[in-house]
N, C-alpha and C positions, 0 to 999 in steps of 0.2 A: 401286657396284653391289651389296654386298655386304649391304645393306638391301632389300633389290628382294626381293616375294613369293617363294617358291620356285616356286610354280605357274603365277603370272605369268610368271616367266623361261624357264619350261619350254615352255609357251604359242609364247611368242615364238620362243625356239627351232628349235622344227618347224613352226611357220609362214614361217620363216626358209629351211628346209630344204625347205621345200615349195613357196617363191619360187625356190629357188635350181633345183630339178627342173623348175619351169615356164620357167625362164630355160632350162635345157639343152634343153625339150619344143621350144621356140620357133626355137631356133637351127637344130636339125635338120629343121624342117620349113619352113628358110627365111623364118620370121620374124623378119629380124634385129632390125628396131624394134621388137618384141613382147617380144624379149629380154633389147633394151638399158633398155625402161621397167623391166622386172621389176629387172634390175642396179642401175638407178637408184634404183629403190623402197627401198633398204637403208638404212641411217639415215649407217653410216659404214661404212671397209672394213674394220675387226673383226668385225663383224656380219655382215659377206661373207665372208669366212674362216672365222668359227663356224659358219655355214650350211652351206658348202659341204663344212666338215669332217663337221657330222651326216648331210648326207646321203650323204657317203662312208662312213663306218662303216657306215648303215643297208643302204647298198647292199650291202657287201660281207657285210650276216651274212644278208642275203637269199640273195645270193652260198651263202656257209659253207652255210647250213641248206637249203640245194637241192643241194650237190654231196660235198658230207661231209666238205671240205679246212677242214685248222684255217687259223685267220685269219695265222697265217705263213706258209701253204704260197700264201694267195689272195694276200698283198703281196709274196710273192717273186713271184710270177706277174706279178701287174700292173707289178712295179719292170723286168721284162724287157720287155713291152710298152712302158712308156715310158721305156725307151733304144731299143727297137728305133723306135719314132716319132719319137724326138730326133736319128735317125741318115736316116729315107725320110721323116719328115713321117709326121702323124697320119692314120688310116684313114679314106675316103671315109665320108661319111653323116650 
């Protein structure tokens, strides 16, 4: 993969991350077959895990750059969210 365009890969990337936010969009509005296609659409589960990771960072400097918390103060926050989830189950919605 190391031969692979830079721009290309980039490309893919956030189209990746942008599969992966349409798979979340789907879930929560009870489209689970509309979610499981998008999950399925992925090539392999690397590709699912890279996605899912860009669109976590993206989220969280969305996150950062709306609330003014550096990016340790937003994953100490969220690592207490989910233990508090791992302990009552994840929140309606």
């Amino acid at each position: 993969m190391g031969d692979a365009d830079p721009a290309a890969a980039a490309a893919a990337a956030f189209a990746g991350a942008q599969r992966a936010a349409g798979a979340i969009a789907a879930k929560h509005r009870g489209d689970l077959d509309g979610a499981a296609e998008l999950l399925a659409a992925f090539p392999d589960a690397d590709a699912r895990a890279h996605s899912f990771q860009l669109l976590a960072e993206l989220a969280l400097s969305i996150l950062r750059a709306q609330t003014g918390q550096s990016m340790d103060e937003l994953v100490q926050e969220l690592s207490l969210h989910i233990a508090a989830a791992a302990i009552s189950g994840p929140p309606a919605g």
